[in-house]
N, C-alpha and C positions, 0 to 999 in steps of 0.2 A: 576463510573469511578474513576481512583485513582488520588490524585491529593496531589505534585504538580505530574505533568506530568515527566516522567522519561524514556526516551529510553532503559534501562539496564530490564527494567521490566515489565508485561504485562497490558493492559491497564485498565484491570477490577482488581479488588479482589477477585473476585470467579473463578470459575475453568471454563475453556474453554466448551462450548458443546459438548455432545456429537456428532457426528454427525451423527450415526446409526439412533439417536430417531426421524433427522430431515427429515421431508417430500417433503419438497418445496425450499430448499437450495437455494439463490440467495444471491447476495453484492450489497450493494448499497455505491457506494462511494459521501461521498458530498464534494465535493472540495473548497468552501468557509468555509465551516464548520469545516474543517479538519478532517474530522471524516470516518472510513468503520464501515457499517456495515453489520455484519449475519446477515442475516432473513428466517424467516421460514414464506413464505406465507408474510401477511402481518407485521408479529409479531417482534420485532427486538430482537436477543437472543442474540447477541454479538457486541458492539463499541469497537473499538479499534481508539486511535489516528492517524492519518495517515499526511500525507503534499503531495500534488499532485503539477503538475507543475504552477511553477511562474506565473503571469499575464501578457501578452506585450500589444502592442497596434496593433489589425489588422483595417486598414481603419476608426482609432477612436474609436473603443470598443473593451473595455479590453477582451482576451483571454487567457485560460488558454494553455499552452504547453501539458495540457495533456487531449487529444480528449475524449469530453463527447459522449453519447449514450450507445448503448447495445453489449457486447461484449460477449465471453466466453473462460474461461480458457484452455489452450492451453499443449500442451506435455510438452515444453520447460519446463524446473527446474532445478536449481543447486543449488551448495552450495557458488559456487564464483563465481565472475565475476571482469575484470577490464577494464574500456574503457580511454583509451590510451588520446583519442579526447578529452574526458572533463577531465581526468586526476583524475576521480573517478572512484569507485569501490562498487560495496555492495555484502552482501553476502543471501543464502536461498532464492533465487529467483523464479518467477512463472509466465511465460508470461501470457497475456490478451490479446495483439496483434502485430500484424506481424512476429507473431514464434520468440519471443528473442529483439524486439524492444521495446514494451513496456511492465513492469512489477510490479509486486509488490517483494519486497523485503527490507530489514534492513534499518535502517539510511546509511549514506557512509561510505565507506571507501577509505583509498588513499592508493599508488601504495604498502606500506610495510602491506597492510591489517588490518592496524587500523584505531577504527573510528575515526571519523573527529568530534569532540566534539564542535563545531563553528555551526556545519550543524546540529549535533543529537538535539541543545537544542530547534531547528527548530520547531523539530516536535509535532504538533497537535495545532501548534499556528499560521502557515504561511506557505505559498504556498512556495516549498522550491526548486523541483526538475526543472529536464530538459522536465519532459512528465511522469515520473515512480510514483507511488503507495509506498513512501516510510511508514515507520512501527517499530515501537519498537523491538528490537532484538527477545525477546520470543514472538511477535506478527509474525513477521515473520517466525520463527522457524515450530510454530502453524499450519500456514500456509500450510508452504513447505511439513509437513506432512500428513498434512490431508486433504487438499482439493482435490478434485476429476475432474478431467481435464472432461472439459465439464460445468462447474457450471457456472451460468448466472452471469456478473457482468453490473450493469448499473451505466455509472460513468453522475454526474451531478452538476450543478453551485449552488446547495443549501447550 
């Protein structure tokens, strides 16, 4: 991992997977951890820094805003996005669920398309979002490219 942690950069030093060579493609996101990762099988080929959502309190025990279990990756993907209601933005986006609800994509951005350097320094140290799968720019980028709609992600309180 590279460290210190840097949203402008990717989150390893080596070069991203292939992912022709991978067999068993799945994400495990750990949301206290802050951490996604690739895996192959059981194998972990790639961590990248992440920040999932905040923690509130449902009925006394903390929850996370952003729904653990098994999901998979969805048509939905762009390159921007801006939601009016929390008056952020991010960009290189990639549903996981409810087609366009929730996702993984960059640090924020606000309404003029820049990031939001307050939020980016967030990232891979604390629970940051509203429910989304936030990510270092080229982690995001990564992503937006080359993941393949259909790939299993299972998000968890590890």
């Amino acid at each position: 991992m590279r460290t210190p942690i840097d949203w402008q950069k990717s989150s390893e030093t080596v070069d991203y997977p292939d992912l022709n060579k991978v067999e068993n493609l799945w994400i495990e996101v750990r949301l206290k951890s802050n951490r996604t990762l690739l895996k192959d099988g059981d194998k972990t080929i790639y961590t990248m820094y992440s920040s999932g959502g905040k923690y509130h309190d449902v009925d006394g025990k903390q929850v996370s805003y952003t729904p653990t279990g098994t999901y998979y990756i969805e048509n939905e993907r762009g390159e921007s996005f801006f939601n009016n209601k929390l008056n952020e933005g991010a960009r290189y986006y990639i549903s996981w669920l409810n087609h366009g609800e929730y996702l993984f994509h960059t640090v924020p951005t606000n309404a003029q398309g820049e990031y939001n350097v307050e939020e980016c320094k967030k990232l891979g140290k604390q629970p940051a979002s509203h429910g989304c799968i936030r990510l270092s720019v080229p982690d995001a980028i990564w992503l937006y490219n080359n993941l393949p709609v259909g790939t299993k992600v299972v998000i968890n309180n590890k």
